[in-house]
N, C-alpha and C positions, 0 to 999 in steps of 0.2 A: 541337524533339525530341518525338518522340510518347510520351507517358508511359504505362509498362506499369502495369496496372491489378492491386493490389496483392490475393489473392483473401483479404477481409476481410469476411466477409456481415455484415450488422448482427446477423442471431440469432446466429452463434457470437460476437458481443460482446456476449451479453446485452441486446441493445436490448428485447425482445421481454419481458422482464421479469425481479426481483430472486432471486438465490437463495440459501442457504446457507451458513456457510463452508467444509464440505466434501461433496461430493455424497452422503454418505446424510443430510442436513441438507438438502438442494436445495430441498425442496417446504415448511419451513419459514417460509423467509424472505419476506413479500408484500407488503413495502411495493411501493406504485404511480409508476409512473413518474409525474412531473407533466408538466405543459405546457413544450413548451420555449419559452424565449425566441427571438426571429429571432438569424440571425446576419447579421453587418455583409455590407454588400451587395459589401466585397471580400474576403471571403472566400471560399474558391475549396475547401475540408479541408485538413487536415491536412497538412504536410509529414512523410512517412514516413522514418525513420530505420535504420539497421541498425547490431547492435552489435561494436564488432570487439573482444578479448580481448587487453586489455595483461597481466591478472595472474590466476593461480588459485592459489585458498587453498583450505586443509582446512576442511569447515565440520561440523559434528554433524549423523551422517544422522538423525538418532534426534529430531531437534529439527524441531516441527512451527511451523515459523516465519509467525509474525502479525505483528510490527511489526520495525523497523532503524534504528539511529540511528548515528551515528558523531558520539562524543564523547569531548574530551582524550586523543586518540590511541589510541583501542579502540573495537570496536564495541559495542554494547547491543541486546542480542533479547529479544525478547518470545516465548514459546511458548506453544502451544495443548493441548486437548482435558482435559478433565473428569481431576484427580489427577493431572496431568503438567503442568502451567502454569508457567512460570516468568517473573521478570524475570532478566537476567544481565546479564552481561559476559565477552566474549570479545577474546581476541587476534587478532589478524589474522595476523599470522605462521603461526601454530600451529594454529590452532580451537578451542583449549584455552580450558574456561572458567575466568575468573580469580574468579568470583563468581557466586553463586544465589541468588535469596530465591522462597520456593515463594508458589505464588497460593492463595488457597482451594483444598481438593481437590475442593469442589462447582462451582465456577467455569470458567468456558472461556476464558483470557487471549484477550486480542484484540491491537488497536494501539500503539502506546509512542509519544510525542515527549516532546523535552525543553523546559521549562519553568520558565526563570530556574536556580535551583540541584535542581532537583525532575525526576524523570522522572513524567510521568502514563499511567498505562493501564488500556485500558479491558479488560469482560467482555463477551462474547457477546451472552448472552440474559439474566443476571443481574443485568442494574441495574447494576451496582457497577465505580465507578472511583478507581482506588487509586494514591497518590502514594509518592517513592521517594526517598531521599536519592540527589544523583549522584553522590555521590563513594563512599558507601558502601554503597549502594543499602537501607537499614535503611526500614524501612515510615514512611512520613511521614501518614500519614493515607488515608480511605477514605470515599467517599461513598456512598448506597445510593440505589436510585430514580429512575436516570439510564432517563428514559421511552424509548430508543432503542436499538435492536440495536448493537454497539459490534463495527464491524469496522477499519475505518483512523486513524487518528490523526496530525496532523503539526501543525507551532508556523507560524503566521505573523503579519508586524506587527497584524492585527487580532485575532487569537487563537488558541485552535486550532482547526484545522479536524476536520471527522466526517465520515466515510460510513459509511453501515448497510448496504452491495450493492445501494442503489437510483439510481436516476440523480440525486439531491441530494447535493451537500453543504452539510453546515451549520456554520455560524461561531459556535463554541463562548468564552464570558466562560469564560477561564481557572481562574476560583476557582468560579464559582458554578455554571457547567455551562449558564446559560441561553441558549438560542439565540438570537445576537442576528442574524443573516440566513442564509436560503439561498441558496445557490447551482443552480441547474437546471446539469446536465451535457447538454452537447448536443455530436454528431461530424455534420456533412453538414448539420446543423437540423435531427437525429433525436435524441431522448435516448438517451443511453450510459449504461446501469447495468452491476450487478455491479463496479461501482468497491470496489478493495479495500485495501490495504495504499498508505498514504500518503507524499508526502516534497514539502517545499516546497524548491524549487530555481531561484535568480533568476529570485525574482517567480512561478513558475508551479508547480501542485498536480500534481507526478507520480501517479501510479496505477498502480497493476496494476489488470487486467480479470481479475477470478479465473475462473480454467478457460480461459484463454487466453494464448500467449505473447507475448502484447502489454502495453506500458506505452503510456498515453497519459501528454502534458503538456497540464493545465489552464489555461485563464487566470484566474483569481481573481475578476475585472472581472465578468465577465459568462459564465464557462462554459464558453465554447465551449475544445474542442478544438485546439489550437493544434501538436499533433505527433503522432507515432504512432510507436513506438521499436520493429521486430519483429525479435524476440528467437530465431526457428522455429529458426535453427543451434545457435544455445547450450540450448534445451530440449529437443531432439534428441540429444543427448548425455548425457542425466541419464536412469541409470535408473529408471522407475518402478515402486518396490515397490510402490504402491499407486494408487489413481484419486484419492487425493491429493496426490501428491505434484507439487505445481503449482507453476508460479513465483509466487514472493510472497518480497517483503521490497528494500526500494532505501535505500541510505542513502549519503550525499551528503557526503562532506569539503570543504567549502567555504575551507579554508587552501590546500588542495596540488590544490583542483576534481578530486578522484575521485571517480567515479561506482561503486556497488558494487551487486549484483544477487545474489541468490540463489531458493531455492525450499523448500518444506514439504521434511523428509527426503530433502533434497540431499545430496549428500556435499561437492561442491565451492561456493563461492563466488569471485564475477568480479569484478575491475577490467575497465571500459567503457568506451569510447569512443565517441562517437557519430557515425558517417558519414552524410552526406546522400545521398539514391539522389532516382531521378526516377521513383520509384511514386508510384502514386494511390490511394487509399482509395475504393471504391465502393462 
């Protein structure tokens, strides 16, 4: 079967270099792409995905969403921008938050994953990553001098993982913050940056591509790109009050395997499913 070619330039995924968490921040953010690793000689890209819509929930248009977690039956958001930060808890039912604790008002929340009985999250530009009881989400402590821009956050067996919107990830010692490897992001054996909002999902490092309606899935191993999830129908549908209100935020029920998607100042949030298509990534 001849595979229709999926139209995904590598500059509208950020290959071309790291930017911002929202575009009047664009020209801030410059870390450099590194060198990528080869990829395995059978690798061919990505298998592209398309997402079809089992469930829509009410989500807070007003919540400028950085991290997603789904934990003991409710979701947990992180939100952004300077005096409006929050950690929370929401219903999924409803979109009703059941819980708030505010971030600093100098602060710009970033990522969230969860971490033994602790939610950790990180700040922007701020150095500062601050831990969270999960049951009650009451401040559990806060580190200062985290040397890195603090955009995605997710838990995996080796620790948590980081991305700053550059094409690295890096593997974060859970208490102490230190880097103990990176990972090079590569799609085709070209680096993929603007990697943003996190979620580990059997075995493999989901992404949003910020400023793009694409999620990629990561391999951990070694980087490369192992899926491309486009999203064009479901962000088509969202209106955008602003040029940021982008998709961002994936969080993962691994009891009941739902898949959950949203955006910056969405109204709606998705139950997902993921259909295989025979596009190609060029």
């Amino acid at each position: 079967m001849k595979l229709r070619a999926i139209p995904v330039l590598f500059s509208a995924l950020g290959l071309l270099g790291s930017t911002g968490t929202s575009p009047s921040l664009a020209q801030q953010a410059t870390a450099a792409a590194p060198e990528s690793a080869p990829a395995p000689e059978t690798y061919s890209g990505p298998t592209v995905y398309r997402a079809d819509i089992v469930a829509t929930y009410p989500h807070d248009s007003a919540a400028f969403t950085q991290g997603l977690v789904w934990h003991n039956g409710a979701l947990f958001e992180s939100t952004g921008q300077e005096g409006q930060s929050t950690v929370r808890k929401v219903d999924l039912e409803t979109g009703k938050v059941l819980a708030s604790k505010a971030i600093p008002t100098d602060q710009f929340g970033e990522g969230l994953a969860l971490w033994g009985d602790e939610f950790v999250s990180l700040t922007w530009r701020n150095g500062a990553i601050h831990r969270w009881n999960a049951t009650t989400l009451q401040p559990a402590g806060s580190e200062e001098g985290f040397p890195f821009e603090g955009w995605g956050l997710t838990a995996s067996p080796e620790g948590l993982i980081h991305s700053d919107g550059s094409a690295t990830l890096r593997v974060l010692d859970p208490q102490t913050y230190e880097v103990r490897r990176t990972i090079p992001v590569t799609m085709n054996g070209r680096p993929l940056a603007r990697l943003n909002e996190l979620e580990m999902i059997d075995g493999l490092v989901y992404a949003n591509v910020w400023e793009s309606p694409y999620i990629v899935a990561i391999d951990p191993a070694d980087g490369v790109v192992r899926s491309l999830i486009d999203l064009r129908a479901i962000v088509a549908t969202m209106p955008m009050a602003t040029s940021n209100a982008v998709l961002n935020g994936i969080a993962w029920d691994a009891e009941n395997r739902r898949l959950f998607v949203t955006g910056k100042l969405w109204p709606n949030l998705f139950e997902i499913r993921l259909l295989e298509t025979d596009d190609a990534v060029r």
